[in-house]
Each structure stands twice: as C-alpha cells, then as structure tokens.
N, C-alpha and C positions, 0 to 999 in steps of 0.2 A: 119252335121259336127259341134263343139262347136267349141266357136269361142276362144279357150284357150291357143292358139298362132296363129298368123298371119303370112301371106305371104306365098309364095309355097314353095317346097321344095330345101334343098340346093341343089343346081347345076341344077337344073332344070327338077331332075329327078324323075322316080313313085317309092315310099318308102311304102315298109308293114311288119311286127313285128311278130315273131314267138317267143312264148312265153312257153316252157318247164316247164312242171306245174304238174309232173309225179311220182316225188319223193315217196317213203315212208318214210322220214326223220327218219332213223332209229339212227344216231347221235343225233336226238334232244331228242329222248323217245318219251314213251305216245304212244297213242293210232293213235292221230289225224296227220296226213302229215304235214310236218310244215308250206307249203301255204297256209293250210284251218286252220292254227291256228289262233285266235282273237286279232287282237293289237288295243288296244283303241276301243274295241266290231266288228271291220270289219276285216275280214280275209285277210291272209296276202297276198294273190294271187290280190285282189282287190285293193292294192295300186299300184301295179307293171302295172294292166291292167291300173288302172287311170293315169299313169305318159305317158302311150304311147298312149292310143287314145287322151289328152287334146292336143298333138303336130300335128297340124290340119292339115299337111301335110305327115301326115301315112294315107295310104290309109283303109289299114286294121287290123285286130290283131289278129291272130291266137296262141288260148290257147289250146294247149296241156296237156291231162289228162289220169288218167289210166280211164280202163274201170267204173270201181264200181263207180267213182268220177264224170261220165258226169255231171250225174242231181243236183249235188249237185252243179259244177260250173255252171249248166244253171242256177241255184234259185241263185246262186250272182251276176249275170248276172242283172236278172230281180232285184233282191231287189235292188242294187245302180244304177240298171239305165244305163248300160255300153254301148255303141255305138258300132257300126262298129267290134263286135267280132266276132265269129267264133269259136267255141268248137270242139275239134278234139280228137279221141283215137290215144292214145299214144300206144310206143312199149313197150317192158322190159325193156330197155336201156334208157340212155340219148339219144344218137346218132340215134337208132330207132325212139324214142319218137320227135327228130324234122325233120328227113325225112317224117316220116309221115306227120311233121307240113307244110313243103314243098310240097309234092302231092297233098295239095289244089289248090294251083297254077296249079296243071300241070295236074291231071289225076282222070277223074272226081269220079270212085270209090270212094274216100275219103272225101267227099263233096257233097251235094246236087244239088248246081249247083259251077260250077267252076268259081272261081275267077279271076280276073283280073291278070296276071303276073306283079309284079314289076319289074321294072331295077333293084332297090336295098331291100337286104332284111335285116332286121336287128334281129339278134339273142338275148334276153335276159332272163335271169333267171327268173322267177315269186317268186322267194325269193330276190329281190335287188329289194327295192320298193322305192326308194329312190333317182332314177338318173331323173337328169335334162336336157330339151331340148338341151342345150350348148355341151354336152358331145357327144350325142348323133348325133347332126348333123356335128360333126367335125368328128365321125367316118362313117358317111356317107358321107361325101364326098371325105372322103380320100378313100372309098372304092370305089366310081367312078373313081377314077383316077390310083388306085395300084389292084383293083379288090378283093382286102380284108382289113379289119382294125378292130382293134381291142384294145378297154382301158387295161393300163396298171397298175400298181402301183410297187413303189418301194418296195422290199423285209423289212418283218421288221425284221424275222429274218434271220441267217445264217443257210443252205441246208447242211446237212451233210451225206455220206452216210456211211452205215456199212456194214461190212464185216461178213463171213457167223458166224462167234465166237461171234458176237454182240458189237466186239468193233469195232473204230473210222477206219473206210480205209481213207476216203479222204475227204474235205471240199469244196462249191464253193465259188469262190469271191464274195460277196455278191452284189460287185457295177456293177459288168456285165451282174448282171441275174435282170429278172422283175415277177412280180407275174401278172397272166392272168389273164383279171378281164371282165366284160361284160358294158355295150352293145358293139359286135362284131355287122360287117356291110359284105356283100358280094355284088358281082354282081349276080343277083340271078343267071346268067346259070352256074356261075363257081362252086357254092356251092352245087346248085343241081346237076352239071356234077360230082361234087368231092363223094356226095353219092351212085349215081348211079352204082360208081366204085367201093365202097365201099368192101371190105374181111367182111366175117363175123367178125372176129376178132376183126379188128375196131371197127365193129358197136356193138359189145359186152363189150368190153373192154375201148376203147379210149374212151378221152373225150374233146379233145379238137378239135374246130373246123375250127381254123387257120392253125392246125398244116395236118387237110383231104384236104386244100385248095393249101398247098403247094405239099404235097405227089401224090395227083392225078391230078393238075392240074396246078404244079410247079408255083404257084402264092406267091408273096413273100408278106405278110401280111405287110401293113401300122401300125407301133405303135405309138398308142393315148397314151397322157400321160393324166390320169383318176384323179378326184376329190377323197379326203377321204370318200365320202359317196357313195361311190360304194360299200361297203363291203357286203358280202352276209352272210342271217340268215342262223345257221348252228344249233348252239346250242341253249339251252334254256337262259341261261343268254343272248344271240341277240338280244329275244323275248324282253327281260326288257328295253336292251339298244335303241330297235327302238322304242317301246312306249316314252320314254323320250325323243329323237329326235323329235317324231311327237307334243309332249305336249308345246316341245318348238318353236317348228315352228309355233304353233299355237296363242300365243303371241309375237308374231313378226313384226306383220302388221297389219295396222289398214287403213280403210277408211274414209274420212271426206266428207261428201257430205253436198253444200249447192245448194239452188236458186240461181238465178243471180241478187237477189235485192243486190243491193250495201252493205247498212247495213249487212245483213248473209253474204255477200262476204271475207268482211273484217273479221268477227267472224272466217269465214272457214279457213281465212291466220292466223291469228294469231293463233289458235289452233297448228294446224301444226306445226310451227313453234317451239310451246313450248313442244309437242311431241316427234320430229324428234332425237333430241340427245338418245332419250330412245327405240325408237321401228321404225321400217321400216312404211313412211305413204305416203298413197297416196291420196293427196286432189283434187276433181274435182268440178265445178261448173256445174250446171246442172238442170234441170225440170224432176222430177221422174215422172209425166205425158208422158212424151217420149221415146222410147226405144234407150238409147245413147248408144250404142258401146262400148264407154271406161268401161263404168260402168259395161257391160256385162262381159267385157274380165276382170276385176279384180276380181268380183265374179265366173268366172270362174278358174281364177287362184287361187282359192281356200284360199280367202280371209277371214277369217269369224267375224270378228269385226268391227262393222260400228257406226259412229257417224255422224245422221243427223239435221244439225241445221235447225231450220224451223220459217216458219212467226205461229203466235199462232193460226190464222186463218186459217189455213190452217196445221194445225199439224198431225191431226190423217188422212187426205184424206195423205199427204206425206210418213208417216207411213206405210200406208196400200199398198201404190204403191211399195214401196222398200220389203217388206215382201212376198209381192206377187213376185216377181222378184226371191226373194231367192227361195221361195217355188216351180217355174220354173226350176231352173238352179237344184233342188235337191241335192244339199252341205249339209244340215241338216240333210241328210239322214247319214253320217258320224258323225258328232261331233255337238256340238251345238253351232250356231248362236250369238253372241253379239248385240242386236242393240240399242244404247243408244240417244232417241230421246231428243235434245235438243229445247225446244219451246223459241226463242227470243221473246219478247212482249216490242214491244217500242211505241206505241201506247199512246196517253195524257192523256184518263183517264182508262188504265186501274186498274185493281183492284184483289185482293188473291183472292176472293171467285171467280169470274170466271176465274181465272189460274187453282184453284183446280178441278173444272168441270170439265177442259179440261184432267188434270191429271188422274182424275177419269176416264174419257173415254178410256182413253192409259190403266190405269189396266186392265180395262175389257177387253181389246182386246189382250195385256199380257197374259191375261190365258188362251185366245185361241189360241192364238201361240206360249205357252210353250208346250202346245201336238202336236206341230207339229216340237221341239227342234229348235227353237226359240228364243229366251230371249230378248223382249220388255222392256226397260226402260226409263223413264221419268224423265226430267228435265226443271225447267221452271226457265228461268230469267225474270228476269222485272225491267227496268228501266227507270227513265224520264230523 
C-alpha cells in the first residue's frame, strides 16, 4: 500500500473504487478512446487510477474496459507501476460496464479470484483525473450514513427544453437544479441490490447512478457540494485544457530538504521562507541515509522538485540517497524530476578547485539520471 495519504478510512469503514474506463469517446473524434489518449505523454485513464489508489485507504480499484482494450490497460498498468488494480471487461453500456465492475465483489465468474466485499463503493469516471482525497472521503462518508452520495456542481448554464417545432416550451430555474458530477459513493449492497433489479432499459439507456439507488432501493442520495476540478474530458479542447492544469500543478511545490547540522538547518529556514509567498514548500530536516516517512509521503504525493542543501562532504553520497528514493517511488516514470543540489562548504580552508571536483562529480552523475528523467543540478556555496 503507498503511503500517499495516511490514516484509515473515513468512518471506519472497507472502501474500493470501480472505475468505468469503456468509452469510445465518440465526442472527442479520432481514433483513440479518450482515456487511452496521452496528456503530458501518459494516458488519460492513468491519472484517474493514480488519484485513487495514492488514497491508502481504498482497498481496491476496479478498471473497467471494453474487450479489444484489456491488454492495452494491462501494459499501463505495468508501465506506471499501478497497485492494487484489477482490470475487468466491460458491457456495451455505461451501466453494464460498472455492474460488471461490481460482480468482482460478489460473483466469482468475473474475476480470478474474488475480492474482498467493501461496505463502501465509490463510483468514478476514468476521464476526471483530477479529484482529490477531500472530495472524495466526504462522499464516503455521507454514503455510510444516507447510503448513497454523490458530488455536485452548480449549473453554469440555463436547461432549456424544446418543443416538437424546435422552438423554446419551457426553462428550469437554474438556482434549483445541480449538475451530477463524480465521485459517487454507495453502500455497496444497496448499489449492487439497485443493479441486480435493474430493466434492461436502464441498463441500456440510463446513466446515472444515484438516480438506480433511488428507483430500486428508494435510497435518497446524499449531495456533495464538488470542487471545480471535478470536470470531466469530453472534447478535444479538455485534452489542452487538463495538460495545462497538470503543467501547472507541476510548479507548484517544491521540497527543501536539509541534515540536522545546525548550519544547513538554518540555510533550509531561510530558503523557505524566501520561497513560500511564490510556490507551495515543504521543508523538512532529515538524514537521507534513513527512510523518513514524511519524506516518503510527499514524494509520493507527487512532489517533483527538490532542493537539497548538503555539507560538501558529503554532497554526492546525499545526492545519490534522494535519487535513489525517487527512482523507488517511480514518479519519473510520469514527468521529469527537479533535483537542485545545493553543496554548503563552510569549512576554513576550503578552496574553487576542490568545489569544482565535487561539481564535477554531480555532472557525471546528472547524466546518469537524466536517462532515468531525472534532472541533477549543482550548486556550491562557499564561505568563511
């Protein structure tokens, strides 16, 4: 289990993720489904799986695909390294395509071996790659206590309907209605009691899954009031607009790691500090010789710019300890790495020509860990 958020789950209950991944995204064009399309070179289905297994408290994650598409999610599976999945054939439908995701749970046919039942299951698109732990466990817990829940968002525009002539019949209020948005959350027997009952019809047709929760198992769905980056890719302009979401998430946060020598301590505060008004940081003091925790769970939080200040002596063993860390957690398998090593030298007689050796040593090891996307950088101070 990654250690990419902590604690158990809310309310105390077993949580796992069925993940409808089935589409032919026939709105976006092209050839390719819109979840196996490439944002920032990884497919769009892989960010949606990475937001729900780093929440260490989903048991499991169930991706739902069409047939032709298994092996192609099993090789993105294996390329980024994804945990605790599970790849499932879908149906024709949305609605087939996550009853099936549900018979994992219950009925070994669909499954190799069967999984664990959750109390709660949480439903989300594999096109909304973008939702956050916070969202998510508020809609799980309201689903323990109302037995369904469900994010919402406000209407942006106004519903209109027409009349068979194609003009204007009727308008709704806009401030009454909500736009359905994901992640939905269930108790898992009510959702899987709600398909079991299922009309063909439904399951051809419908698409929403609050609304099967109520019809067959008159459960009145909990609404979550949902963050803006819930929105789901549809079209091809999504494709541009989630690229640049992710480019800027990407300088957003920065880590500052020093030793606990007093000297770097202070270096590591005062960096920060001069920092903080520009970019999100997180500074910790630390021995990269150790496996610290904190340090784990922010590289797992998908961190990827790091500034560590170090004694000169000890620059390229610090270096190699933190890279190596990265190279563990496989984040570079996505985008590429920052790590800008700062060599402090306060030492009385040091001297340029052995700063730049040590310099020298950092390049050479830069170009072994720019093939591995990476980006080793060097800086040395020195003063008396």
């Amino acid at each position: 289990m990654e250690p990419g958020s902590s604690g158990a789950a809310p309310g105390g209950v077993s949580v796992s993720a069925v993940l409808p991944a089935g589409g032919s995204g026939e709105r976006l064009g092209g050839a390719t489904p819109k979840q196996f399309c490439a944002v920032q070179g990884r497919p769009l289905v892989s960010y949606a799986v990475r937001a729900m297994e780093r929440i260490s408290w989903i048991s499991d994650v169930i991706v739902v695909v069409s047939p032709e598409n298994i092996e192609t999610m099993k090789t993105i599976i294996e390329k980024y390294g994804h945990k605790k999945v599970t790849v499932v054939e879908g149906g024709i439908t949305r609605h087939r395509s996550i009853f099936n995701g549900l018979k994992v749970f219950a009925e070994n046919e669909f499954s190799s071996h069967l999984l664990q039942k959750p109390e709660v299951v949480i439903i989300h698109d594999a096109v909304r790659p973008f939702v956050e732990e916070d969202i998510v466990s508020k809609v799980v817990m309201a689903a323990k206590e109302h037995g369904a829940a469900g994010a919402i968002r406000p209407l942006v525009s106004t519903v209109i309907a027409a009349a068979a002539d194609g003009c204007l019949d009727h308008s709704l209020e806009r401030a009454r209605y909500r736009a359905s948005e994901m992640p939905q959350a269930f108790l898992f027997d009510i959702i899987y009691g709600a398909y079991q009952q299922c009309t063909d019809y439904d399951l051809d047709y419908g698409t929403e899954c609050l609304h099967l929760a109520l019809k067959y198992c008159k459960t009145n769905a909990k609404l979550v009031e949902g963050t803006a980056d819930l929105w789901k890719v549809t079209y091809k302009r999504d494709l541009y607009a989630a690229e640049s979401i992710i480019k800027d998430n990407l300088s957003q946060q920065v880590c500052v790691i020093t030793n606990v020598k007093e000297t770097l301590a202070q270096v590591g505060f005062l960096l920060p500090e001069s920092l903080k008004s520009q970019i999100k940081v997180e500074a910790i003091s630390v021995s990269l010789s150790k496996n610290d925790s904190h340090l784990q769970n922010i590289i797992s939080g998908q961190c990827y710019n790091f500034v560590c200040v170090n004694d000169k002596r000890c620059a390229i063993q610090e270096v190699q300890e933190l890279v190596s860390m990265l190279e563990k957690s496989n984040i570079s398998l996505l985008y590429p790495v920052v790590l800008i090593s700062v060599h402090l030298d306060v030492s009385e007689n040091n001297s340029f020509s052995t700063g730049m050796e040590d310099l020298t040593a950092i390049k050479k090891f830069a170009r072994e860990t720019k093939k591995k996307n990476i980006l080793v950088y060097g800086l040395l101070i020195q003063y008396k």
